[in-house]
C-alpha positions as CSV (number, residue, x, y, z in Angstrom):
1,X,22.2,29.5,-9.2
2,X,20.1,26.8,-7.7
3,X,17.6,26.9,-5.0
4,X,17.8,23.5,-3.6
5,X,15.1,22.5,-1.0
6,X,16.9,20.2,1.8
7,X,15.2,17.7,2.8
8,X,13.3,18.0,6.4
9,X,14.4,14.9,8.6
10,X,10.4,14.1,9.0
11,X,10.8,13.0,5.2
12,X,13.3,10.2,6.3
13,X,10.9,9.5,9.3
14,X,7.4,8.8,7.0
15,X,9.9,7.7,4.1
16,X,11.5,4.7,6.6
17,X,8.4,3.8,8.4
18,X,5.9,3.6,5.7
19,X,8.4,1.7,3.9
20,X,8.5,-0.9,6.5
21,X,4.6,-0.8,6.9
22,X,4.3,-1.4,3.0
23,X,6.6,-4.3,3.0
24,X,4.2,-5.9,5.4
25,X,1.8,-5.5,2.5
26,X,4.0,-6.8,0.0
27,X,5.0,-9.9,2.1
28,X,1.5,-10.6,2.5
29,X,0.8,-10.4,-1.2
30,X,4.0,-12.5,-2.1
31,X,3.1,-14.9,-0.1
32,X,-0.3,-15.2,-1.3
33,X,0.6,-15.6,-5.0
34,X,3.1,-17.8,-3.8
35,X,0.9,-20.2,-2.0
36,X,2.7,-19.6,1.4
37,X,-0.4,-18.8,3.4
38,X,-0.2,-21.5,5.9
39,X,3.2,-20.0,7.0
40,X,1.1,-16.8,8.0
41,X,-0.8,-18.9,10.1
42,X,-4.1,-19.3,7.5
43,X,-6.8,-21.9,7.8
44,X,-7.7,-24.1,5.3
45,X,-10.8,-21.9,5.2
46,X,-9.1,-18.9,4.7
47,X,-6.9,-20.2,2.5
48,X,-9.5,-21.2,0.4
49,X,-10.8,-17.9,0.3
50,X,-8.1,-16.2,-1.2
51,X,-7.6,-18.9,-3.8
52,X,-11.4,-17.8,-5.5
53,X,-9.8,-14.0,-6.3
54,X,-10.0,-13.7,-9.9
55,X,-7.4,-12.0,-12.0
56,X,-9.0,-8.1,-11.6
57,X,-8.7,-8.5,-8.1
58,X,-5.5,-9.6,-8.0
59,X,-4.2,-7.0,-10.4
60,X,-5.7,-4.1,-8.2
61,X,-4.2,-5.8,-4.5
62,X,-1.0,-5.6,-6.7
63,X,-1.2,-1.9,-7.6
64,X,-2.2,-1.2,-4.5
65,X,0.5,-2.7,-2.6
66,X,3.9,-2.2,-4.9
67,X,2.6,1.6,-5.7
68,X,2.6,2.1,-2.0
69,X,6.1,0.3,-1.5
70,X,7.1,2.2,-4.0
71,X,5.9,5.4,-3.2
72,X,7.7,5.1,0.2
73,X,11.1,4.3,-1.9
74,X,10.5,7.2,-4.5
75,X,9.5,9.6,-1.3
76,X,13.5,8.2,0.1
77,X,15.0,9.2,-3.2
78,X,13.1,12.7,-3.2
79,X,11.4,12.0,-6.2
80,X,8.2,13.9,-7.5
81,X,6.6,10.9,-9.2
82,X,6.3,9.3,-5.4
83,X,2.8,10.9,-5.8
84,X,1.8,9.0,-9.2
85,X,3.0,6.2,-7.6
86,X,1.1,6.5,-4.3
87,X,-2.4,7.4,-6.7
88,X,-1.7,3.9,-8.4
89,X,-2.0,2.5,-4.6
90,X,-4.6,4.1,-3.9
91,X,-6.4,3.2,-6.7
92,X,-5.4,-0.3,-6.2
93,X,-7.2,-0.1,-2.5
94,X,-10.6,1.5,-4.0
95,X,-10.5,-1.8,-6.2
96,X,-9.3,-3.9,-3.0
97,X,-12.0,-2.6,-0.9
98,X,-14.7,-3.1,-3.4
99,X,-13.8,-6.6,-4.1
100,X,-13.7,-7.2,-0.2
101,X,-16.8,-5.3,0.5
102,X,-19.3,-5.3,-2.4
103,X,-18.2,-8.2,-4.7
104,X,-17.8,-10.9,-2.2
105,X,-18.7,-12.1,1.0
106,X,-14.9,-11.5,3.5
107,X,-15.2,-13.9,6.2
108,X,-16.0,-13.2,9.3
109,X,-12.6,-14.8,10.9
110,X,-11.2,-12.2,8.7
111,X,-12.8,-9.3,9.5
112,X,-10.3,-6.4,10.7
113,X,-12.0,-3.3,10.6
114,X,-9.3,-1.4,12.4
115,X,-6.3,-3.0,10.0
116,X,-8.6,-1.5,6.7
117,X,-9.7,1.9,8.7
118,X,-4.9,2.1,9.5
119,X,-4.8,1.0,6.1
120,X,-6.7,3.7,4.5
121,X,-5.2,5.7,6.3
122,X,-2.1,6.0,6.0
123,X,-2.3,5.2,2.2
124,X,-4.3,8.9,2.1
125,X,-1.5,10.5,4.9
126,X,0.9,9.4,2.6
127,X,-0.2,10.8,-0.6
128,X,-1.2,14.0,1.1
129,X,2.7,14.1,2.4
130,X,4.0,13.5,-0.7
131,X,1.7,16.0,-2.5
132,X,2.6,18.6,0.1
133,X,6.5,17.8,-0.2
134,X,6.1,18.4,-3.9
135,X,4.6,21.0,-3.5
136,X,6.9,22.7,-1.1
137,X,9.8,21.7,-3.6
138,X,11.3,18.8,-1.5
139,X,11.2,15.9,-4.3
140,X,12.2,16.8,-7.8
């Protein structure tokens, strides 16, 4: 006999909008490593910027921001390993921030400290969720 969990509708309501807030993370990243920048409105000078990450830096915005994509898509789909997934982003942000903060010198013009304190954020609300939706028996 099984004991399914159904899933509570506020699942498809953090599911579908972190989704959508992640893929304004990955569009920001793909067009980065794309070289799109001055379609997001960048200055030469910002521009620049983001052309002297090296290769560790790169790696971690990556992890950060396709963990966290798909952490939102695996949370859809019910699936427990939305939480491994949503560790790797956060992982990926610790390395973000340190690059951003401690490594190098962020522009001022570029300075959002309420985008990284929404950022941070929701990356912990969403693992927390997930965690507790595990835990609770929602994703399998």
């Amino acid at each position: 006999m099984s004991t399914a969990v159904k899933s509570p509708w506020h699942l498809w309501a953090v599911g579908i909008i972190t989704l959508l807030w992640n893929a304004v993370g990955i569009t920001s990243y793909l067009m980065t490593e794309l070289g799109k920048l001055e379609a997001l409105g960048m200055t030469p000078e910002q521009i620049a910027y983001f052309d002297t990450f090296p290769a560790w830096a790169i790696a971690v915005w990556a992890l950060g921001v396709w963990g966290a994509f798909f952490g939102s898509l695996l949370l859809l789909f019910r699936s427990r390993h939305a939480v491994t997934s949503l560790i790797v982003s956060v992982v990926g942000l610790v390395g973000t921030t340190i690059f951003q903060r401690v490594v190098t010198d962020l522009p001022a013009d570029m300075e959002n400290p309420g985008l990284d304190i929404a950022i941070w954020v929701i990356t912990l609300g969403t693992l927390w969720y997930a965690m507790k939706m595990r835990r609770e028996g929602v994703l399998r």
